[in-house]
C-alpha positions in Angstrom: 23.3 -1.3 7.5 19.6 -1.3 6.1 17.5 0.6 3.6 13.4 0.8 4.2 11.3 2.2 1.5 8.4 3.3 2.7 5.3 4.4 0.1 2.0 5.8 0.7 -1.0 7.9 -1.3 -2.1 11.3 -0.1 -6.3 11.3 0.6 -7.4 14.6 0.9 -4.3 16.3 1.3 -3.1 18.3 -1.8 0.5 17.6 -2.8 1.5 21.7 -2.4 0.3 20.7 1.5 2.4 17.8 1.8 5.5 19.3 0.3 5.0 22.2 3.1 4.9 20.2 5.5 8.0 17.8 4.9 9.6 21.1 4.8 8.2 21.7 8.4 9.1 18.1 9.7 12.5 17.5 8.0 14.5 18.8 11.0 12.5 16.4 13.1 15.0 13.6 11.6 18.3 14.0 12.6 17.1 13.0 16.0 15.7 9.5 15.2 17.8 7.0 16.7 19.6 4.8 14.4 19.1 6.8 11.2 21.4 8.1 8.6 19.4 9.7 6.5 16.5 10.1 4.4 15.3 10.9 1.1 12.1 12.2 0.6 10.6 10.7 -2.9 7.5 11.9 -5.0 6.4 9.9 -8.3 6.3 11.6 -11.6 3.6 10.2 -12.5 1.4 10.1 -10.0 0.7 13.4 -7.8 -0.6 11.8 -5.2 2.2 8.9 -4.6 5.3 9.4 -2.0 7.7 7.8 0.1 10.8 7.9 2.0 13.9 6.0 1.5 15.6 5.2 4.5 19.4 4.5 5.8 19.4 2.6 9.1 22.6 1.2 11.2 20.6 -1.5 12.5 18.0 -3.0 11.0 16.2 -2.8 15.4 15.9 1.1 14.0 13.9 0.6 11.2 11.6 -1.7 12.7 11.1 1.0 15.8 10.8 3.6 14.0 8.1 1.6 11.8 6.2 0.5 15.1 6.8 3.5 17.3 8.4 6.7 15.6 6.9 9.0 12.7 5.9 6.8 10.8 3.0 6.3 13.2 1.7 9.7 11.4 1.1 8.0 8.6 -0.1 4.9 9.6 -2.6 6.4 11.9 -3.7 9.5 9.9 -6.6 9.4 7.1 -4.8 11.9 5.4 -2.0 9.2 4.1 -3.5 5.7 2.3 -1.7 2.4 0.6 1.2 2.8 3.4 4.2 0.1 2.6 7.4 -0.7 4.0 10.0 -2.8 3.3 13.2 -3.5 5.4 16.2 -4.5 3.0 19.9 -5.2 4.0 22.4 -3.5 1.9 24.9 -5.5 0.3 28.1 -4.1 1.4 30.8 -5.5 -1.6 29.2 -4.6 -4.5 27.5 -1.5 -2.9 31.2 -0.3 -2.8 32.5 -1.1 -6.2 29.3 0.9 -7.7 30.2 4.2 -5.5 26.6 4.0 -4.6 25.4 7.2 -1.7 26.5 4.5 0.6 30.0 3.5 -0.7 32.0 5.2 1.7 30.0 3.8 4.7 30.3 0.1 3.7 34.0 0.3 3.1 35.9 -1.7 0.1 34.8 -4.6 -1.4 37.1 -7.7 0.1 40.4 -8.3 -1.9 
C-alpha cells in the first residue's frame, strides 16, 4: 500500500473556483484504478496552496495515475503551478498500532 502527496499553486484561478470544481470532479475518483481514496487538502496559510493525499494498492497506480490519469490536468494546465509528488510506502506495523485511517487495511502489527 502507498500514499502520494501531491501539491500545487493555483495561477489565475481564484480558490472559490477551485473548490467548485473539486466538487464537480470528486465523483470522477472512485473509478481510478488502484485507488482507495483521496483527501483533498488546502493550506491555512496560504490561499493559493493545495494538494491531494493519495491511498494506492500498488505503488504501478500511483505512478499511472501521475503519468497518464488526472493528474495530467494539472500538470498540463496553466491554471495549476509548483506541481509535486511524492510516492511513499506505508509502513504497515506501526501504521496499525497508531489506528491511523489506514489501520484496518494494514492489518495487526506482527506478534
Amino acid at each position: 500500500m502507498y500514499v502520494q502527496l501531491i501539491t500545487f499553486r493555483l495561477d489565475g484561478m481564484d480558490p472559490a473556483e477551485f473548490a467548485s470544481l473539486c466538487d464537480t470532479i470528486a465523483p470522477e475518483y472512485a473509478d481510478v484504478p488502484g485507488l482507495i481514496s483521496k483527501i483533498f487538502v488546502a493550506d491555512p496559510d496560504d490561499p493559493e496552496a493545495f494538494g491531494g493525499v493519495y491511498l494506492w494498492r500498488a505503488r504501478e497506480d500511483a505512478e499511472i495515475y501521475t503519468r497518464e490519469g488526472l493528474a495530467q490536468v494539472l500538470v498540463n494546465s496553466p491554471q495549476f503551478t509548483d506541481f509535486g509528488s511524492r510516492i511513499l510506502r506505508v509502513v504497515p506495523g506501526p501504521t496499525a498500532v497508531t489506528g491511523g485511517p489506514v489501520a484496518d487495511l494494514v492489518g495487526s502489527p506482527a506478534a
